[in-house]
N, C-alpha and C positions, 0 to 999 in steps of 0.2 A: 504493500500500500504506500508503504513513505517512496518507493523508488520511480511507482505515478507521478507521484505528489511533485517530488524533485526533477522529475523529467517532465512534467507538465509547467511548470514554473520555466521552467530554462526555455525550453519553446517557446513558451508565452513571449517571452522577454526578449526573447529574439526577433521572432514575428512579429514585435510591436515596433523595434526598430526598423527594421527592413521598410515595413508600412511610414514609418514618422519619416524616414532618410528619405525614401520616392516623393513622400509631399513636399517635404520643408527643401529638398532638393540640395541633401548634403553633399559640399564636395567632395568627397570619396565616390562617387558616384559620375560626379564631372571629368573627372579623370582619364575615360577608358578612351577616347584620345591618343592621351597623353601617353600612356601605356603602352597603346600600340604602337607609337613612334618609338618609344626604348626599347621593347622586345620585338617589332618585326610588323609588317604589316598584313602576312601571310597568318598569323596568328591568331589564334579567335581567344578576344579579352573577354573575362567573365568579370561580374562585379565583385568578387573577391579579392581577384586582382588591383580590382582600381583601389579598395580597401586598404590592403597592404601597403600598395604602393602611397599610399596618402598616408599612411601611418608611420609610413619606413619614412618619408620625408620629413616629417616634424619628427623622429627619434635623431634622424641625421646630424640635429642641432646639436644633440647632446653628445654626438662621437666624436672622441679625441684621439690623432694620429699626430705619430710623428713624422718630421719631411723626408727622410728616406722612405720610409713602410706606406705613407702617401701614394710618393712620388712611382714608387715602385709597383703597387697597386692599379696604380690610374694608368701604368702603361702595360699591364696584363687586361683588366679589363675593354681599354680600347682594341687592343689587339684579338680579346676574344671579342668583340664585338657587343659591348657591354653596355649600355650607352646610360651608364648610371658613374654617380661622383665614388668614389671611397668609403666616405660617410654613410651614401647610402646602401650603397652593396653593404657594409656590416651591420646594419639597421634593418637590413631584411632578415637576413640569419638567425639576428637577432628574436625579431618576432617572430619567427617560424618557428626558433625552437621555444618560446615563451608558451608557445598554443599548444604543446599537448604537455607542458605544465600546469596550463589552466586546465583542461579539461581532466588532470589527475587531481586536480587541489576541488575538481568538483564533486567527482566521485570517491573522494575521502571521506563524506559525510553519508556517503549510501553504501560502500563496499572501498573499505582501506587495501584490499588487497591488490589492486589494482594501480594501486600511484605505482610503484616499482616499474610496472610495464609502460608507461607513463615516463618516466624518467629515463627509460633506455630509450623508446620514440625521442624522448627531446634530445637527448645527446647524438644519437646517430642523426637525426635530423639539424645539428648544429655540424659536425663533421661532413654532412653531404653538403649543407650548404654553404659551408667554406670556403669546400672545394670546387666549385660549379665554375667559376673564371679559372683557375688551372686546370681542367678537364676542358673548358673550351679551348683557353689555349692549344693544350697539346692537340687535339681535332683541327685547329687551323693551320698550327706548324705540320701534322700529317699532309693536309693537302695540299700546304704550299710546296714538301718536299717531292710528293709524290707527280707535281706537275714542272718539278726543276730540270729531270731528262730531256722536254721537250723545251722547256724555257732555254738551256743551254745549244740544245743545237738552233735555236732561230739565233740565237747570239753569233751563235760562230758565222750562220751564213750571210746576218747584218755585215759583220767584220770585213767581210770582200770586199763591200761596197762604201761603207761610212765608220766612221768613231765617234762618230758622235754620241753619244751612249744617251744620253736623253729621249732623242728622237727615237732611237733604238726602241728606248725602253717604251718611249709612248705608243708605236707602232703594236708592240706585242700585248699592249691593257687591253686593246682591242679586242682579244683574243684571247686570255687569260682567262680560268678559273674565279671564282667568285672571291675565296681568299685571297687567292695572291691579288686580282684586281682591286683589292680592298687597299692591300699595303702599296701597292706600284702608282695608284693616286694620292696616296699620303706621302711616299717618296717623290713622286715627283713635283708636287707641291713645293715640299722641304727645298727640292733642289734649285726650281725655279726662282725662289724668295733667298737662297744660300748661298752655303758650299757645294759642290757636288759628293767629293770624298766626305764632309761629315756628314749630309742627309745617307748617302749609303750605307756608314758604320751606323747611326741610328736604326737603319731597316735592320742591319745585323743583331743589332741588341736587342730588337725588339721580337725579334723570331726567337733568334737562341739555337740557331737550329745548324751544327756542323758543316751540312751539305753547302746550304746556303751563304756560310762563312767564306768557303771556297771561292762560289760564284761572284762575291761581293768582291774578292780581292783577286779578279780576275779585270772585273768591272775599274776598279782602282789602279790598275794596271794603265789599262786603254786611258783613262783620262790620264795618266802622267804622260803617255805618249809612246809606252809598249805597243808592242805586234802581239797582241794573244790572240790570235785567230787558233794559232795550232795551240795553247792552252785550253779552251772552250772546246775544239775537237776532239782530244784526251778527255775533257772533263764530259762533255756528252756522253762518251763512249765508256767511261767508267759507270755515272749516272744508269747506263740504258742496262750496262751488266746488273748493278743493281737491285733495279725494276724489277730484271726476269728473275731476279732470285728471291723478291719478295714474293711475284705471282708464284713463282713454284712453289713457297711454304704455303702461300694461301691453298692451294693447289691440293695439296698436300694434306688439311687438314679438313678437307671437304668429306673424303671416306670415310675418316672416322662419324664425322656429323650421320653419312648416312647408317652407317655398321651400329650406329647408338640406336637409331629408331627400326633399322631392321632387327635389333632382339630386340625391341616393343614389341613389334606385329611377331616376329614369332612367338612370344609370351603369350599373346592376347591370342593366336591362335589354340595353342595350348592349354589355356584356361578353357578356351570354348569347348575344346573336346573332352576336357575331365569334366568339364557342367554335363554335358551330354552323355556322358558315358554313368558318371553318377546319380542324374534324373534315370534313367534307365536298370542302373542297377537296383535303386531305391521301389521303380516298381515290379522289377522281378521278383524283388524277396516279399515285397507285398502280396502278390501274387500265391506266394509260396505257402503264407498262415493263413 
């Protein structure tokens, strides 16, 4: 009766807001917008979201960073594609993992046993959402590496014709993967308004990514006024070696994926014929008294 009681209440309270927010036309609700321009416009925003999102902004006020852990931050999440401050990315975490502390601190009063499971939700869910801009990252540095093979050889075949690396580089956004398109207009931005050599080593810092180090100080080459055409050649053809040996592991672990669900169906066929064979024997012996 009391767990009605407490769960008729909480509904209530809920439901009354939802109804008060749509009239009085709270802005947590104006938001989804705004939302859809930070996470994507391919995205379908719920009003939860915009919730959050208006709540993560006014906790933002109260987050304090230091200028390295900042600085350092604001250039992973641009890179994964983030389009939120510092402040706010730990202000979502934040309340993400706050919400299945509430929801332990509320069934505390109807079954205590239950916070424990409660408090492991909120910590794995403060750990996942830590991590959500280093798992993008590594996803964009994947694509950007896995599209450097064919990035390197349009390099080498510019080289016959120009050094200009700019141009170069402009000509290949064209054509470029959605990642790397992302960093090769931020680099060439950089480059336009700069240096050329430091908007480059910026793209390098900002990846992280070995392969790409190469190419970059290939790229640094040509502007001092090196010949790397036959550098970018080797380096294509290493790249391309690569490639095939990553599709061959992919390649590679494809039969096992099948060999796991062919002993399912063999199980599940086997299961069938003992049901069948044990309905059967069950009405033989029926049969028998």
């Amino acid at each position: 009766m009391q767990v009605l009681l407490y769960s008729s209440i909480m509904f209530y309270t809920l439901g009354l807001f939802m109804i008060m927010s749509n009239y009085m036309n709270y802005a947590a609700f104006s938001t989804g917008k705004l939302v859809k321009i930070m996470y994507g416009k391919d995205k379908r925003v719920y009003k939860i979201d915009a919730i959050l999102d208006e709540l993560s902004g006014r906790l933002a006020k109260l987050v304090r960073l230091d200028t390295y852990k900042k600085k350092r931050l604001l250039t992973t999440l641009k890179v994964a594609g983030i389009n939120h401050s510092p402040e706010h990315y730990i202000a979502t975490a934040w309340i993400k993992t706050a919400i299945p502390l509430l929801f332990g601190l509320l069934t505390l009063f109807i079954t205590p046993i239950l916070l424990p499971i409660f408090v492991v939700i909120s910590i794995r869910t403060y750990f996942k959402e830590s991590r959500v801009a280093d798992k993008e990252l590594q996803k964009e540095k994947k694509n950007i590496e896995y599209e450097l093979p064919r990035f390197t050889r349009e390099i080498a075949q510019e080289l016959k014709a120009t050094r200009d690396v700019l141009s170069i580089l402009d000509r290949y956004k064209n054509t470029a993967g959605d990642s790397l398109k992302r960093e090769l207009i931020v680099t060439l931005a950089d480059m336009k308004s700069g240096n050329y050599e430091t908007a480059l080593t910026r793209f390098e810092t900002r990846i992280q990514s070995p392969m790409l180090s190469e190419v970059i100080r290939g790229l640094i080459s040509v502007i001092r006024g090196d010949d790397a055409t036959v550098f970018f050649q080797l380096l294509a053809h290493d790249f391309k070696t690569l490639e095939i040996q990553r599709l061959k592991s992919e390649a590679n672990k494809r039969p096992n994926k099948l060999k796991k669900y062919s002993f399912l169906m063999l199980g599940c066929m086997l299961l069938l014929y003992m049901v069948i064979i044990g309905i059967a024997t069950i009405q033989g012996l029926g049969g028998m008294f």
